[in-house]
C-alpha positions as CSV (number, residue, x, y, z in Angstrom):
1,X,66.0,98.8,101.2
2,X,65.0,99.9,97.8
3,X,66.2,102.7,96.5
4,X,63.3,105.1,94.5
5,X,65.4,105.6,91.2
6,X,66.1,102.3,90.7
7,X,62.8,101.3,89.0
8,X,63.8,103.2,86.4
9,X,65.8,100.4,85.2
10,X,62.9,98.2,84.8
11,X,61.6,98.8,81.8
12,X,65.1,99.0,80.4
13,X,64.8,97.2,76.7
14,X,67.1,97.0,74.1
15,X,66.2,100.2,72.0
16,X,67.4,103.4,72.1
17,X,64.3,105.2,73.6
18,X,63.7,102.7,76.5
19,X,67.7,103.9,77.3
20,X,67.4,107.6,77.0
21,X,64.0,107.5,79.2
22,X,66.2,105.6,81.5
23,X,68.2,108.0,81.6
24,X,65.5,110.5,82.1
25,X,64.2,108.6,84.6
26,X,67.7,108.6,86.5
27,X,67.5,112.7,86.2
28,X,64.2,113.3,87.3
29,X,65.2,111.1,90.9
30,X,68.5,113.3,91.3
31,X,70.6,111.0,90.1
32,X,73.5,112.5,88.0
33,X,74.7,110.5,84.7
34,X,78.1,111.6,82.8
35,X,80.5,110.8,80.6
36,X,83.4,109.1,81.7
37,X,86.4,109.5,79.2
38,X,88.5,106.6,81.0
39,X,86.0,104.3,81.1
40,X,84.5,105.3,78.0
41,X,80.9,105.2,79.1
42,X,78.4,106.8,80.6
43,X,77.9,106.6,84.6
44,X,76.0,107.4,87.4
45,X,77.6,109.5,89.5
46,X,77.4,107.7,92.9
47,X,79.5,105.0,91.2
48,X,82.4,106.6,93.1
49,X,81.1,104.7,96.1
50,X,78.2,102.5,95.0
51,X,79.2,100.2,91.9
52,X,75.8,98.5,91.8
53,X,74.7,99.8,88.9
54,X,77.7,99.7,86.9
55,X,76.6,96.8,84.5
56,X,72.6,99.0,84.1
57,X,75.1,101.9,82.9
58,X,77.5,99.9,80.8
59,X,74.6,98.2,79.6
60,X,72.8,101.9,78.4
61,X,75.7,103.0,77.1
62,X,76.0,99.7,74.8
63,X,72.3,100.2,73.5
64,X,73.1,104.4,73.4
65,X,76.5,103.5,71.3
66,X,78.1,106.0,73.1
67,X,82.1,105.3,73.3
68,X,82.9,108.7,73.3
69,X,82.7,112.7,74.1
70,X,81.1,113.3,71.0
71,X,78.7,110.2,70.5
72,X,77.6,111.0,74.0
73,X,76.8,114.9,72.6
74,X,74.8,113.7,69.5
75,X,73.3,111.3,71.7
76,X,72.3,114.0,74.2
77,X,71.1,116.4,71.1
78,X,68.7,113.3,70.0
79,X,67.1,112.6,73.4
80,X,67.6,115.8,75.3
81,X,69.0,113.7,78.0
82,X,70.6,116.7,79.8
83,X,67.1,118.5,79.9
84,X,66.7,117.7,83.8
């Protein structure tokens, strides 16, 4: 069975804004996305049991550029992806 928040990767492209609304996307279902500092990129948090979507995240957090705290924070500040 299909899960609701997972057409929100659908209309995932290769551009920055297709990412954050993602991203948005992910919020706005309850899903939780943070920054992992061992991995070194952002995550859903269900990951902890679920790893299917570990190659959608990696892949956002490729097109995002974010490999750390702070790109992750000037990311955030461009998109407003904690706004959910």
């Amino acid at each position: 069975m299909r899960r609701e928040f997972e057409k929100c990767f659908e209309h995932l492209t290769e551009d920055e804004e297709s990412a954050a609304e993602c991203i948005h996307c992910l919020k706005k279902h309850g899903e939780q996305v943070l920054y992992d500092e061992k991995e070194r990129r952002l995550k859903l948090a269900r990951e902890a049991y679920d790893r299917r979507y570990v190659n959608a995240m990696k892949t956002i957090s490729e097109i995002l550029k974010v490999k750390s705290r702070q790109d992750y924070e000037e990311i955030d500040k461009k998109f407003n992806l904690t706004m959910y």
